[in-house]
VEXNUTOR-903963 format. One record per residue (C-alpha): chain; residue in three letters; y, z, x. Coordinates in nm, 2 decimals. Layout:
BEGIN
[zami A Ala [Y Z X]]
...
//
This chain:
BEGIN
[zami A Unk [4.75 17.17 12.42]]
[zami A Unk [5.01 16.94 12.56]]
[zami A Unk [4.91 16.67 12.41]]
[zami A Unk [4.88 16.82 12.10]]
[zami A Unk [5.26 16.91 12.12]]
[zami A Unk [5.30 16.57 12.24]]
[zami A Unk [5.16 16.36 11.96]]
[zami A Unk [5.33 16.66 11.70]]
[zami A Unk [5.65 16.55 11.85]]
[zami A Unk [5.60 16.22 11.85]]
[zami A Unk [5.49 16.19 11.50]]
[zami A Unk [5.83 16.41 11.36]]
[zami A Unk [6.04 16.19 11.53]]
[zami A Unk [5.88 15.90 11.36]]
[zami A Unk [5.79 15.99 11.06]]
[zami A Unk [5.96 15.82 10.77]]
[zami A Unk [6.11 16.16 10.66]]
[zami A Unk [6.35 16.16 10.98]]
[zami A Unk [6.40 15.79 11.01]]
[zami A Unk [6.43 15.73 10.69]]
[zami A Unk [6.78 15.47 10.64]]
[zami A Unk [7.05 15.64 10.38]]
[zami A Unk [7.34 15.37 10.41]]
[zami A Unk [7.34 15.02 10.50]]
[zami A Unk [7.42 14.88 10.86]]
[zami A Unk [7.74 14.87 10.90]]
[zami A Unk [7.76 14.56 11.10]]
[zami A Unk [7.60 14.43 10.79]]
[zami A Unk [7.91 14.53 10.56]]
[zami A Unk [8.11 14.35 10.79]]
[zami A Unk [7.91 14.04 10.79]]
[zami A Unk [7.91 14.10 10.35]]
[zami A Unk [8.29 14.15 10.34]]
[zami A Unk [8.34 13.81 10.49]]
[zami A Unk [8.18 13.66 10.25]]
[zami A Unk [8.41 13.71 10.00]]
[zami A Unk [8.32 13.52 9.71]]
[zami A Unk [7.95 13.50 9.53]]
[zami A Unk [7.74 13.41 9.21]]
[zami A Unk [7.59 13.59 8.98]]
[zami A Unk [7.33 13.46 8.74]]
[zami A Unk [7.26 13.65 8.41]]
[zami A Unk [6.92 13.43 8.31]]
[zami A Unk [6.66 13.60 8.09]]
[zami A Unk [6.45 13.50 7.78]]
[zami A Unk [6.68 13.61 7.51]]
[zami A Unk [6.92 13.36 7.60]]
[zami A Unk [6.70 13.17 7.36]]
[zami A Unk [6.91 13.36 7.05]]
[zami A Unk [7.24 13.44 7.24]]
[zami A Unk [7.20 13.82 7.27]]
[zami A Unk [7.36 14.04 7.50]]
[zami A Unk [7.12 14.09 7.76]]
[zami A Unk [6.86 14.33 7.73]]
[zami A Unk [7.08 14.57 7.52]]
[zami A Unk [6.97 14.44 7.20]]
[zami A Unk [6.63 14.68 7.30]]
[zami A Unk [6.85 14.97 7.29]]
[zami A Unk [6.75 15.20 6.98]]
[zami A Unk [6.57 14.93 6.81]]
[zami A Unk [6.36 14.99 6.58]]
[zami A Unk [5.98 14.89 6.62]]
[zami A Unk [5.95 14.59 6.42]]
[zami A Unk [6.24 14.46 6.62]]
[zami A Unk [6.09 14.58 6.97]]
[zami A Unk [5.75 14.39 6.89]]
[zami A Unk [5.92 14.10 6.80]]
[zami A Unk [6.14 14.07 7.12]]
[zami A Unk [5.86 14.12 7.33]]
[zami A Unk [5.61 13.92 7.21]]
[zami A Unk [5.82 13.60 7.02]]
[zami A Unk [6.07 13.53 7.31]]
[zami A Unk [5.76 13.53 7.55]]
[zami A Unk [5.64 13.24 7.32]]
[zami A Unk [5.92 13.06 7.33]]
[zami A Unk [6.11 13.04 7.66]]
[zami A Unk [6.08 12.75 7.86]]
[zami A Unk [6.39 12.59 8.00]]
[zami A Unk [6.29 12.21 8.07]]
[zami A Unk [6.58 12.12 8.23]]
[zami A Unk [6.61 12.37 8.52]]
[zami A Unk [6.75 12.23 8.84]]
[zami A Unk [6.81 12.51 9.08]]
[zami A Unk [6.93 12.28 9.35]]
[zami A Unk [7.25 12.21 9.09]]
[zami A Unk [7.34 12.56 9.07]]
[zami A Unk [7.35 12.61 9.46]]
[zami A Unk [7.52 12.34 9.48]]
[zami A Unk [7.80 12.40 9.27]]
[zami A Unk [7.81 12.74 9.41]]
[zami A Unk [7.87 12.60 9.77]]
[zami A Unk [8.12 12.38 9.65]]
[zami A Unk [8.29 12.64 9.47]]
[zami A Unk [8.28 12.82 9.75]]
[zami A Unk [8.03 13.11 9.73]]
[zami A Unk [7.87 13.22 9.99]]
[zami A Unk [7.63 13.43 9.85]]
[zami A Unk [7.43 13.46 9.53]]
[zami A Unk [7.29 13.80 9.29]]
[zami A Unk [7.03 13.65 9.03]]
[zami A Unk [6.89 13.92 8.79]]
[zami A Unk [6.54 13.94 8.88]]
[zami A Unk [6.48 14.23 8.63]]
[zami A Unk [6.72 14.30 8.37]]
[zami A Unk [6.73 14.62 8.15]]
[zami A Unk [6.48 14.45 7.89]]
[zami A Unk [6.22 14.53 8.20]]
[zami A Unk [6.11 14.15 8.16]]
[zami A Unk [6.07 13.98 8.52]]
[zami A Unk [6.17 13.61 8.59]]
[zami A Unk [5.90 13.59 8.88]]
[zami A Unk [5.48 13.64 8.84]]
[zami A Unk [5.47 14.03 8.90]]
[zami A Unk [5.15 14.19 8.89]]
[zami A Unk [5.30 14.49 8.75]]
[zami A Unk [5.32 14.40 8.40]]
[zami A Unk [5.27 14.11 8.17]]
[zami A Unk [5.63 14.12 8.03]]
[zami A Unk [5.66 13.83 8.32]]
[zami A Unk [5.78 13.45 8.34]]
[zami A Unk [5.43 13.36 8.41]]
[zami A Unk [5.32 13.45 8.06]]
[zami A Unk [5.58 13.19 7.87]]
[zami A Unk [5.54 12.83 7.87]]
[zami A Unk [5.77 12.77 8.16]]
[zami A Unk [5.49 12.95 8.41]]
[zami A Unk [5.72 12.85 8.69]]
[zami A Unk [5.83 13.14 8.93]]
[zami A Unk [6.20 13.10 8.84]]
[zami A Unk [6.32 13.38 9.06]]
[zami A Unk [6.16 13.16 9.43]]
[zami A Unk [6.27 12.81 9.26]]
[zami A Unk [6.66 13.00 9.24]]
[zami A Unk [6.63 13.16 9.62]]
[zami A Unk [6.49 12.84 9.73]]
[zami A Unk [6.78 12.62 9.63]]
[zami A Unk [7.02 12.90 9.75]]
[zami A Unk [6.87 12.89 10.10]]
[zami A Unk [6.87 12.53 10.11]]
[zami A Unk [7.27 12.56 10.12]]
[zami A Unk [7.30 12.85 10.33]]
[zami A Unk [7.38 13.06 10.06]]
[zami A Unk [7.28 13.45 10.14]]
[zami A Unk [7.03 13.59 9.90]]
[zami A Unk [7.08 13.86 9.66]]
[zami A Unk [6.87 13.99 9.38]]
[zami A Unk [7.00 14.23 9.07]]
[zami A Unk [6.66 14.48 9.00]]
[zami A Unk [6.75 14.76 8.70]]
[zami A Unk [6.57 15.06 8.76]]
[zami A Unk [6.55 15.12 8.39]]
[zami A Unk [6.31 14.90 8.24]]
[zami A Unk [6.31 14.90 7.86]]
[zami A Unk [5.99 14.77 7.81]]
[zami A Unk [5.82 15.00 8.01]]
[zami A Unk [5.97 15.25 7.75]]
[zami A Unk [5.85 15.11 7.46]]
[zami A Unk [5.50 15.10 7.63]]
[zami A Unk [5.52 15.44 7.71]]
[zami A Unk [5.66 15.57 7.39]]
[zami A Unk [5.98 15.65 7.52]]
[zami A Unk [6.32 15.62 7.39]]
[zami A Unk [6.50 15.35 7.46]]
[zami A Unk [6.85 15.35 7.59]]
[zami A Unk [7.05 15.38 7.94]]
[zami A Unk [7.07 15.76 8.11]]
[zami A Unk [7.05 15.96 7.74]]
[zami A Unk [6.69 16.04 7.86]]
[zami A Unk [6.54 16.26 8.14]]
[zami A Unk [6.23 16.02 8.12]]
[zami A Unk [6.57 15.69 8.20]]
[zami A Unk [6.54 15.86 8.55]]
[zami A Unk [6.29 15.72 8.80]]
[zami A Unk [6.37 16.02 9.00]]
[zami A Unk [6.25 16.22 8.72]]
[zami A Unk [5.98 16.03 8.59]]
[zami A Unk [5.71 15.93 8.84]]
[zami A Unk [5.57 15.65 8.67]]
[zami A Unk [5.88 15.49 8.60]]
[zami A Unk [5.94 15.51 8.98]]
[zami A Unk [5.63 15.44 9.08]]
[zami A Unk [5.62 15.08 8.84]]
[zami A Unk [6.00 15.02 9.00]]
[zami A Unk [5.87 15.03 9.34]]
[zami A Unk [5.59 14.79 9.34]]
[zami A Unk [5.85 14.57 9.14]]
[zami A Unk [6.07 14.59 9.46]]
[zami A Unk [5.76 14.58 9.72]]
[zami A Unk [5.65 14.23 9.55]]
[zami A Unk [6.04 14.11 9.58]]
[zami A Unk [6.07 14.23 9.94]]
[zami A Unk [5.76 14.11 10.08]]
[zami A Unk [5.67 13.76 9.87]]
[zami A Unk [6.01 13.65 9.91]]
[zami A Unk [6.15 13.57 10.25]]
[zami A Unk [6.45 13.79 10.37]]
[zami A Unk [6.69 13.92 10.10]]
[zami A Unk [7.05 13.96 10.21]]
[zami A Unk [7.18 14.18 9.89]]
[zami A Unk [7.02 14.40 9.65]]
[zami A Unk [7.24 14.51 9.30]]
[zami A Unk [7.07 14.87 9.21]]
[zami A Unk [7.24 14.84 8.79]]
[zami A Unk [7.10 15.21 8.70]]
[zami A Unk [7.00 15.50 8.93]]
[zami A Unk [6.97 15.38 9.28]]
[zami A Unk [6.84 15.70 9.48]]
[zami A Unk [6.48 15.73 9.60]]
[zami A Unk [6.49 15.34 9.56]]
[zami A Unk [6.72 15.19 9.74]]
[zami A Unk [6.59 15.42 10.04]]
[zami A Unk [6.26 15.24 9.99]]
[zami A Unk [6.42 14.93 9.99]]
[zami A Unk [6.54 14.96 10.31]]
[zami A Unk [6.21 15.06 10.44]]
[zami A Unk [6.13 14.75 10.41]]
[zami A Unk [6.37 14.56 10.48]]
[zami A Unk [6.62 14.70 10.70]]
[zami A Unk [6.89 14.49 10.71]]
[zami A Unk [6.96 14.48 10.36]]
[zami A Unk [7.33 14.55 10.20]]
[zami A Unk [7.28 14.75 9.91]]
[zami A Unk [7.65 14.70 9.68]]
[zami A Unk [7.57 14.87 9.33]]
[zami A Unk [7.41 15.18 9.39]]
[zami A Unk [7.57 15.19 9.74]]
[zami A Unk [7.91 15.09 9.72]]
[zami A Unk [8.20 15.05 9.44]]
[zami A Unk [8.12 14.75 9.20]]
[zami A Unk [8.37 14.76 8.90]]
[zami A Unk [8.32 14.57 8.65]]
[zami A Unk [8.58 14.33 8.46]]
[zami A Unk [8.84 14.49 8.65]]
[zami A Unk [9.03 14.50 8.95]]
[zami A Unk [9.14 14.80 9.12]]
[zami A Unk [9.46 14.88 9.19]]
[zami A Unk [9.48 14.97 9.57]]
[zami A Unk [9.23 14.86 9.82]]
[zami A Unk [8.92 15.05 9.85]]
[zami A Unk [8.82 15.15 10.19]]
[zami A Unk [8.52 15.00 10.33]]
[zami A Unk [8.34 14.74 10.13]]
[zami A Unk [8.37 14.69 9.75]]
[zami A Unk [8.26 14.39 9.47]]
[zami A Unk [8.46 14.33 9.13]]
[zami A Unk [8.21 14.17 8.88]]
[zami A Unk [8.34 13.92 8.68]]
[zami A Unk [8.20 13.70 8.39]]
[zami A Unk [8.41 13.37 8.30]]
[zami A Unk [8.38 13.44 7.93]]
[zami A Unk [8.34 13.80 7.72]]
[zami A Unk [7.97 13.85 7.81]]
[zami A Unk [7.71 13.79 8.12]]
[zami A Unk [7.43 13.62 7.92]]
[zami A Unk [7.48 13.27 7.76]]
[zami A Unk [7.71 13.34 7.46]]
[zami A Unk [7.70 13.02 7.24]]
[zami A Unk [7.95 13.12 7.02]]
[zami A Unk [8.24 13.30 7.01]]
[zami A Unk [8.33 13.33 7.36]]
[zami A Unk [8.67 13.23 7.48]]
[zami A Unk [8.67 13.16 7.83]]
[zami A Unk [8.93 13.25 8.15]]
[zami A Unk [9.12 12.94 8.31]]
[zami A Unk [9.04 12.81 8.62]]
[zami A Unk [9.37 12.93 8.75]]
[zami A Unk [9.29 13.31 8.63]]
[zami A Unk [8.97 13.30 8.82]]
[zami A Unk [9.16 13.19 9.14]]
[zami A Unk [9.41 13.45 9.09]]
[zami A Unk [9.13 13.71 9.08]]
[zami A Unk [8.98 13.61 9.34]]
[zami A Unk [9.31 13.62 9.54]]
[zami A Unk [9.38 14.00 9.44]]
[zami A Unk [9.06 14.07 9.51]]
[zami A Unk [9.06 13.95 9.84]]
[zami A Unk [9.41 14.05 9.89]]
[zami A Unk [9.24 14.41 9.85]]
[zami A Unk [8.96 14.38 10.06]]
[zami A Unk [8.71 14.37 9.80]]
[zami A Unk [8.47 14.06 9.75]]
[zami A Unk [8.43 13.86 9.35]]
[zami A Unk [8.09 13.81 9.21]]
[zami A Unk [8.14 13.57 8.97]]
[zami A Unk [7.92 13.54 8.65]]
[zami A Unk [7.71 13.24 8.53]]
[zami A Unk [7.51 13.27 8.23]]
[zami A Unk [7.30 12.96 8.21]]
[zami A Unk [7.14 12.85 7.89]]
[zami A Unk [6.79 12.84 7.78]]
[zami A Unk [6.71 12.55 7.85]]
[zami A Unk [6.81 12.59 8.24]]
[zami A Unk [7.17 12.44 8.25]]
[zami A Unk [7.47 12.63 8.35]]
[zami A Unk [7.74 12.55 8.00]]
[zami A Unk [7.98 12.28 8.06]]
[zami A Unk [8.27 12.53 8.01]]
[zami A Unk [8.16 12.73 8.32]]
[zami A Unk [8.05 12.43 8.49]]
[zami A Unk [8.43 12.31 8.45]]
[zami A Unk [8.58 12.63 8.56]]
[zami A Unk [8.34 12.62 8.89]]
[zami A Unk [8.46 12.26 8.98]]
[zami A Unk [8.82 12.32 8.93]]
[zami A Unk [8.78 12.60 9.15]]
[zami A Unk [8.61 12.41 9.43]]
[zami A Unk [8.87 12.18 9.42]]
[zami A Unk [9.11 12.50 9.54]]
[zami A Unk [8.88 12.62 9.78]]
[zami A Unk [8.78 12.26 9.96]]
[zami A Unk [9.18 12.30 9.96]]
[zami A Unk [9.20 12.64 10.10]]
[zami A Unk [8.87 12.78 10.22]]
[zami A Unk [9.01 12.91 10.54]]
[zami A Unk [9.20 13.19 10.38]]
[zami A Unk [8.90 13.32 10.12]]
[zami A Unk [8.64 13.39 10.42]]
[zami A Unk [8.60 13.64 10.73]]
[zami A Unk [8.98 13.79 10.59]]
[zami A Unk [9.11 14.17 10.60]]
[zami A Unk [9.34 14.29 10.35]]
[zami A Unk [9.71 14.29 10.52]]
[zami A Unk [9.94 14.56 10.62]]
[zami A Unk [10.09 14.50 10.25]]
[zami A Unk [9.94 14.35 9.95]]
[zami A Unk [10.20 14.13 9.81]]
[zami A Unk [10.57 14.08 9.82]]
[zami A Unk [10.66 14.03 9.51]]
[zami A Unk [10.43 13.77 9.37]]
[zami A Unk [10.32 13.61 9.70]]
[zami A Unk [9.98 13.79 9.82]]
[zami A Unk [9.84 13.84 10.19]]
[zami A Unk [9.53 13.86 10.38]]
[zami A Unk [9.51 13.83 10.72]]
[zami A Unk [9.23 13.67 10.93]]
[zami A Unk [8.97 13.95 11.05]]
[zami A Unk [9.03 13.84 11.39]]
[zami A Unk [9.37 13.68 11.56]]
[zami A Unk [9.72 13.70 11.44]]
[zami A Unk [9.72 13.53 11.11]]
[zami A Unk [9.80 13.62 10.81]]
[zami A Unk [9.79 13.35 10.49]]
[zami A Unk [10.03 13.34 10.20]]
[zami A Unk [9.95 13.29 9.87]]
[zami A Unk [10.23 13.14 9.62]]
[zami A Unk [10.19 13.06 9.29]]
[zami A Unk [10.20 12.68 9.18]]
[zami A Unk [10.22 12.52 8.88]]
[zami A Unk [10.59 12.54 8.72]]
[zami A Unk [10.62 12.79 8.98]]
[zami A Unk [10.63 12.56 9.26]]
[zami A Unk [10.55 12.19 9.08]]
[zami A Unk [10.42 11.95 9.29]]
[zami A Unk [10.67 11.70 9.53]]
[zami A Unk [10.95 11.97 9.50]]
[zami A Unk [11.07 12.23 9.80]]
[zami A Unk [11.09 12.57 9.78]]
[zami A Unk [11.23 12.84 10.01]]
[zami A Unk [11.06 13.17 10.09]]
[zami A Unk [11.20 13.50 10.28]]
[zami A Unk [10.90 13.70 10.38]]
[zami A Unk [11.08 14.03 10.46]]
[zami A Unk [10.78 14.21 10.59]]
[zami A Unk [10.67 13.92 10.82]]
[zami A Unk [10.84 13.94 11.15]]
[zami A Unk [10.84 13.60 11.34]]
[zami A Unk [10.88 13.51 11.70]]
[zami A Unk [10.92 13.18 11.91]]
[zami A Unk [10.54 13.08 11.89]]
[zami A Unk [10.50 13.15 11.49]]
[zami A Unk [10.35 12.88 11.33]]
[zami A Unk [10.39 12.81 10.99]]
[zami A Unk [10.20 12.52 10.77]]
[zami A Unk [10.04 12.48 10.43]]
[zami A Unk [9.61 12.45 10.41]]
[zami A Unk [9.55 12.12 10.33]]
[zami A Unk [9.84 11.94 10.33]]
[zami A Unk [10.05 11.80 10.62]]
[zami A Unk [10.38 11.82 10.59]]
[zami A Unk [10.50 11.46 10.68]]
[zami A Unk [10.51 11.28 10.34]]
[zami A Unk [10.49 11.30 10.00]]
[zami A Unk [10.29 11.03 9.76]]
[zami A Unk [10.51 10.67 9.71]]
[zami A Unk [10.82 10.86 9.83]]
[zami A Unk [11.04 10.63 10.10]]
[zami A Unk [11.26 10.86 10.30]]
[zami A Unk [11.17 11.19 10.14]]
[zami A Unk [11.20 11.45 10.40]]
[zami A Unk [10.85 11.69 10.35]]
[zami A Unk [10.88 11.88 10.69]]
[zami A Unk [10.82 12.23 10.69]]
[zami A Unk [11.10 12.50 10.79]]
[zami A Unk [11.04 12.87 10.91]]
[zami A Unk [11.26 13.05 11.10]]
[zami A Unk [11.28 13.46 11.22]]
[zami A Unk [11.56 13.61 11.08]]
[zami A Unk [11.66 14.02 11.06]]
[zami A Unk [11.55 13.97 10.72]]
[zami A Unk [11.23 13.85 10.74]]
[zami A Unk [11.06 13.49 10.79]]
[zami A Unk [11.24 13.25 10.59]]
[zami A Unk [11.01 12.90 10.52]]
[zami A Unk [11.14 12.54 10.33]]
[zami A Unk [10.83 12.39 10.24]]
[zami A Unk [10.73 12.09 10.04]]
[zami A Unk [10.43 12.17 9.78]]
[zami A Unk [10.30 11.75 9.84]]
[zami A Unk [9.94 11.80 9.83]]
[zami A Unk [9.85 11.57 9.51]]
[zami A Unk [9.55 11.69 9.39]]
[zami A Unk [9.59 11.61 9.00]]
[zami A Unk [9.67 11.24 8.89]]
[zami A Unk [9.94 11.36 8.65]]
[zami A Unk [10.08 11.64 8.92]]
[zami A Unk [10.03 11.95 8.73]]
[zami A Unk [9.76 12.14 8.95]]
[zami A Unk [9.84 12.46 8.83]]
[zami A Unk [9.69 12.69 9.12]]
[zami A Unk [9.83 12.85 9.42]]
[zami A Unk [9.95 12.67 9.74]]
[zami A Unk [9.83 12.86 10.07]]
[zami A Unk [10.07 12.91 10.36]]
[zami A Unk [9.92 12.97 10.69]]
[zami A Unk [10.14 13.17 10.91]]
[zami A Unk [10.02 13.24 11.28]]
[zami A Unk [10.15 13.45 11.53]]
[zami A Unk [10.32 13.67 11.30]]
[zami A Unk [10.33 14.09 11.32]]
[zami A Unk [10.45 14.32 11.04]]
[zami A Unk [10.78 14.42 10.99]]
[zami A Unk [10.80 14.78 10.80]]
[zami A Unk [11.05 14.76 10.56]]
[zami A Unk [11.39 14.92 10.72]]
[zami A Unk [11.47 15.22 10.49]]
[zami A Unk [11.87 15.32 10.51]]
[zami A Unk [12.05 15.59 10.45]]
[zami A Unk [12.32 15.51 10.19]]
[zami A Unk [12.66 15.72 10.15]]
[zami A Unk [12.83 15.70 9.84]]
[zami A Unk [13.17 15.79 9.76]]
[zami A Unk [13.28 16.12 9.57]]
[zami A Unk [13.59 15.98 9.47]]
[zami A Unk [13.68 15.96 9.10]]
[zami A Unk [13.53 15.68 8.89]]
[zami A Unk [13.26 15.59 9.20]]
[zami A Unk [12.96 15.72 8.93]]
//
């Protein structure tokens, strides 16, 4: 009888039902939130005509749904895919970790599932794209994530369904068991063929699946589906705990061949400034084209922005948001660990290159062992200038932290980098900003 009560015991407080994991680890959302800064890929077969991924599916008509899933199959095979160019660019851009959409909406998977033959290994490419892409990631220490929708169009269409995004009680895997049942051998083949996975981007109804997820592999963050993930915005307040604004670099996620206006380098460096500032993390969009480059307009944007960050790297990773956001139009973080908070002021005409500039930082309160320098740049001369004096300046004051600085860092061969110069300010506490009492005089003619 004992032992009966023993191994009843012992099996309720191991069965999956009590251990199952609701929420990720949160020494794992404190090793995500110093990352900062990641990739994410928007790479499927209808890149081939420029369509909005997957969505195109939505109430379609028949003719339209065969052709989608049986032509694009046909056709998709993108001969001049270099994985290894992608990560690389990434690292230099500095992002330190990657989302790539495994499954999109559309339900068709970019690796050799044995779930379905809506799969890359039916198209002429036959290559696994989805282990050639978290190959080249690893192979520059880039952390690994992977976008899975639990809606899957196709399987839909197979099933008679109609197709669209939550306008269905059959959209819900939680109320349809075959939909679930397809999602979660989708996810068992991604977590168990393909080495650890950092990251895992739920885009649709997360619950019963995400808990699986973690099943099997524990450590996994879980953003969308777990955490806030806006989406071409920025909030305006920090968030507590940890949060991701997606971004695309143009007006849609997929390759867009025409039409498609793109931001400047300089307004993806801002964003990721204010997002940072906030305490939130930027996944930046790619949408590569079919035939497995990235478009030389994004490609651009990315190197212009790894030119900031090989610049300023220090004040994008393992950062807090500070006590305040921003003064004005300088922003803050401070480092997660130490006394340190980093500056952000904007360049360009704002502060053009060889010219000084003076700063009070009224809620910065300095001290005799502040140190105050600009990332990247030191401070003792300035590019063919005799006799110019470049030193940098800070002193306390009851106003705040006043700094002379030079912006000398030449970075452009004409002088017009446009993009924030970082000031690194150490040893420094937060001065609240003093609040007064004013009086004002009654007397005649005062108002």
């Amino acid at each position: 009888m004992k032992r009966t009560l023993f191994l009843f015991f012992f099996w309720l407080a191991t069965s999956p039902l009590q251990a199952q994991q609701s929420a990720n680890k949160p020494e794992r959302e404190q090793w995500y939130m110093d990352l900062g800064f990641g990739m994410f890929i928007h790479w499927s077969l209808d890149s081939q005509v420029g369509a909005v991924i997957s969505h195109s599916m939505a109430g379609a008509s028949p003719d339209y749904l065969k052709r989608f899933t049986t032509e694009l199959p046909a056709t998709f095979n993108p001969k001049q895919f270099d994985p290894d160019e992608w990560a690389t660019l990434a690292r230099l851009a500095g992002m330190k970790y990657v989302v790539f959409t495994a499954k999109h909406h559309s339900g068709f998977c970019m690796w050799p599932t044995q779930t379905t033959p809506f799969n890359i290994s039916n198209t002429p490419c036959k290559r696994d794209l989805t282990r050639d892409i978290l190959d080249a990631f690893r192979r520059q220490n880039i952390a690994i994530g992977l976008y899975f929708s639990p809606e899957d169009f196709n399987y839909l269409y197979q099933n008679n369904l109609p197709i669209g995004r939550l306008q269905h009680p059959m959209h819900y895997p939680e109320k349809n068991p075959g939909l679930m049942a397809h999602d979660k051998a989708q996810l068992r083949e991604l977590l168990t063929n393909y080495g650890k996975i950092d990251l895992l981007f739920f885009d649709g109804p997360a619950e019963g699946l995400k808990q699986y997820a973690w099943q099997l592999q524990p450590d996994l963050v879980v953003t969308r589906g777990q955490m806030e993930t806006p989406e071409q915005t920025i909030p305006d307040k920090p968030l507590p705990g940890p949060w991701e604004s997606c971004f695309t670099m143009g007006t849609d996620w997929q390759y867009k061949p025409t039409n498609d206006p793109h931001k400047s380098g300089t307004d993806i460096i801002n964003m990721l400034i204010e997002t940072r500032a906030k305490g939130g993390n930027l996944l930046l969009n790619v949408g590569p084209k079919p035939n497995g480059t990235i478009q030389i307009e994004q490609e651009a944007l990315l190197r212009e922005v790894a030119l900031w960050h090989l610049v300023n790297q220090e004040s994008v990773h393992q950062v807090r948001p500070w006590e305040i956001i921003r003064e004005g139009n300088v922003w803050f973080v401070k480092a997660r660990q130490g006394n340190t908070v980093y500056a952000f002021c904007q360049g360009g005409t704002d502060w053009s290159y060889g010219t000084r500039k003076e700063f009070v930082l009224k809620t910065l309160e300095g001290n005799a062992q502040t140190k105050v320098s600009i990332l990247g740049y030191g401070s003792q001369l300035v590019e063919y200038r005799e006799g110019f004096d470049a030193q940098l300046y800070s002193t306390p004051s009851p106003i705040g932290l006043v700094i002379s600085a030079v912006n000398g860092h030449r970075l452009y061969t004409n002088n017009k980098w446009p993009n924030p110069v970082v000031l690194k300010i150490e040893n420094v506490r937060f001065k609240a900003p003093e609040v007064t009492k004013q009086k004002r005089s009654k007397i005649d003619g005062a108002n």
